[in-house]
N, C-alpha and C positions, 0 to 999 in steps of 0.2 A: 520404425522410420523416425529421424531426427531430424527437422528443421534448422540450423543454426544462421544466425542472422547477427553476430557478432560486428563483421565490418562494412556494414551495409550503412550509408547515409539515410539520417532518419528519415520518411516520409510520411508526414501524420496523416495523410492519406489512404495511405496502405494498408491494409486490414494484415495483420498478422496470422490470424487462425488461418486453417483453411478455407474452413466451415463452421457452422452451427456455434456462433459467439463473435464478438466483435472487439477487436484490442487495436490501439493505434498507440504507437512509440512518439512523441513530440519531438528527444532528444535534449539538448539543455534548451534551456529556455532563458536564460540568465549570465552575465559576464561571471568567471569562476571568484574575484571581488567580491559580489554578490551573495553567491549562494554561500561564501564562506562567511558573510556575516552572519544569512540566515543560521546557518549549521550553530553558531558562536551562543546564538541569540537561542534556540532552540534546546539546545543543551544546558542552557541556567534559568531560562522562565519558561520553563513547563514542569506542571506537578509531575513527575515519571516515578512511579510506581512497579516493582515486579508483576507480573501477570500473574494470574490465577486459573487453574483450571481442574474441573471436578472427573475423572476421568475412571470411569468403573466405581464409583463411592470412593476415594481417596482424591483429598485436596493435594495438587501440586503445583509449587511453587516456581518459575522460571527465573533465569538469569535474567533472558530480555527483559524490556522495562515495556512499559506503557501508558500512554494518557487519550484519558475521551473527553474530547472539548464539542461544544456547540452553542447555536443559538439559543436553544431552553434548555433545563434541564432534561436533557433523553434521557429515557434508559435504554440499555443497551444488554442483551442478555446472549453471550457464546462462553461454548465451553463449560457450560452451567454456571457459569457468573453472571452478576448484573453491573452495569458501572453506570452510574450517572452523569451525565456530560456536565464540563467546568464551562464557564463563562469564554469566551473569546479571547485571546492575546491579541496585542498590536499585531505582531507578525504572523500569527494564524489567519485575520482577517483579510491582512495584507498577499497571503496567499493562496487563500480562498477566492479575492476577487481574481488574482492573476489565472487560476484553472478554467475559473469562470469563462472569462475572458476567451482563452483560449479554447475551450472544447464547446463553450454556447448552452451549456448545462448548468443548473445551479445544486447548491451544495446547502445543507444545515446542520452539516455533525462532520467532526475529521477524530479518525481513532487513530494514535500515535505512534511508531513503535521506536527502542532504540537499540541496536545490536551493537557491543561494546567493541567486536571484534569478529571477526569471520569465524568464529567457535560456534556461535550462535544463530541461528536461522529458524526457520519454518516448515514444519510437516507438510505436505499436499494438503491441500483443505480448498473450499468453493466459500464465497461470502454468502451464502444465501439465508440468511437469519430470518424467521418472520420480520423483526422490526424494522427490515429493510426495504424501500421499496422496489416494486417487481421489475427485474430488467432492468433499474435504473443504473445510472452512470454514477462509477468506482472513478477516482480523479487520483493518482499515487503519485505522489514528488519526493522524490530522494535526492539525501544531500547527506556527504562524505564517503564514504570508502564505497568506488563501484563494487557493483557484486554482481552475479548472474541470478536470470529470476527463469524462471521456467513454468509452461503449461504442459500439462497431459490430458488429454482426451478420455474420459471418463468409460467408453467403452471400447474403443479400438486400443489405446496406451500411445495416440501420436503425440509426441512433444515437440513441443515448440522452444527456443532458448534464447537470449539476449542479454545484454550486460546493462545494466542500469546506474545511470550515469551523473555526476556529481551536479543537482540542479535541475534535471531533467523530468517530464512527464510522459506517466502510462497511462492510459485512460481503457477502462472494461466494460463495455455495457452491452445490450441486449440480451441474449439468452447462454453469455458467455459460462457466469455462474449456473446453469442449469446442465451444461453438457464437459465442462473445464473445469480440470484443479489445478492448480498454481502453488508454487511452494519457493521456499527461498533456499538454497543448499545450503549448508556448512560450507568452509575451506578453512582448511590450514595456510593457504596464500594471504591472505588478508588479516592485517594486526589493528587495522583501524576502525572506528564507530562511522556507522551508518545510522540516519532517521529516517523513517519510511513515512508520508502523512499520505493518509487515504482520505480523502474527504468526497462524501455519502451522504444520501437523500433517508432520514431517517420520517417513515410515515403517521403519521400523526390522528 
């Protein structure tokens, strides 16, 4: 069974799962002006780094890039990595209060990602890392090239599908990571960079 939700006017209201997990689309949240500064601003003052990950004992190295900023130094450990969160940027903060803001949740870590071109994406995976708090609320803003993002239902295989949109907010919380995996596809449609900012309650 396939959900698609493609041309639907957002309603951050609307629970997208069916069941057992909680996801609301915001839609943009910003004049496209805007988000194209943040995007400008994004892609030259962020430390972005290849990613890392340890997978059956061999280190492997990603195209995507990545950075983990926060209030203190976190650590952060997936994939068998650790990364220590960077200090705040102007525009990280400045977009950490705007999630705020809008979903009523607060935030003290945003891990970064940057996909240079629709070649590159994301495996099915759940956030559920110990260092994360339980349940708590995933806040995701993306800005440049839409993409499709997709859930699967961890026991039955229901997906869910939507296109995420230049500026706009996802928000994941309650027992979403516990029953939902989420992955980003590839496409050969897409020649442009996407930044995906999740910003996360990290426990202390």
């Amino acid at each position: 069974m396939l959900m698609k939700l493609f041309d639907d006017i957002p309603d951050k209201h609307h629970n997208l799962l069916p069941y057992e997990g909680t996801v609301h689309y915001y839609g943009k949240l910003m004049p496209r002006e805007q988000a194209d500064r943040y995007l400008e601003a994004l892609l030259h003052h962020i430390a972005w780094q290849n990613d890392e990950a340890v997978i059956f004992g061999k280190r492997i190295i990603t195209k995507r890039k990545v950075a983990w900023y926060g209030e203190k130094p976190f650590e952060y450990t997936y994939s068998n990595t650790t990364k220590t969160a960077l200090p705040w940027t102007t525009e990280l903060q400045q977009l950490k209060q705007l999630a705020e803001q809008e979903t009523g949740e607060t935030y003290n870590s945003c891990l970064l990602n940057l996909y240079h071109s629709g070649d590159e994406g994301m495996a099915w995976h759940s956030d559920g890392e110990k260092d994360l708090k339980k349940n708590g609320a995933i806040a995701s803003l993306s800005f440049g090239a839409e993409r499709k993002f997709a859930f699967k239902h961890k026991q039955n295989g229901i997906k869910v599908e939507l296109e995420l949109e230049h500026g706009s907010l996802l928000v994941m919380k309650g027992t979403t990571q516990t029953y939902w995996l989420h992955r980003l596809p590839p496409t050969k449609k897409v020649a442009n960079a996407r930044i995906n900012l999740t910003f996360r309650t990290i426990e202390e």
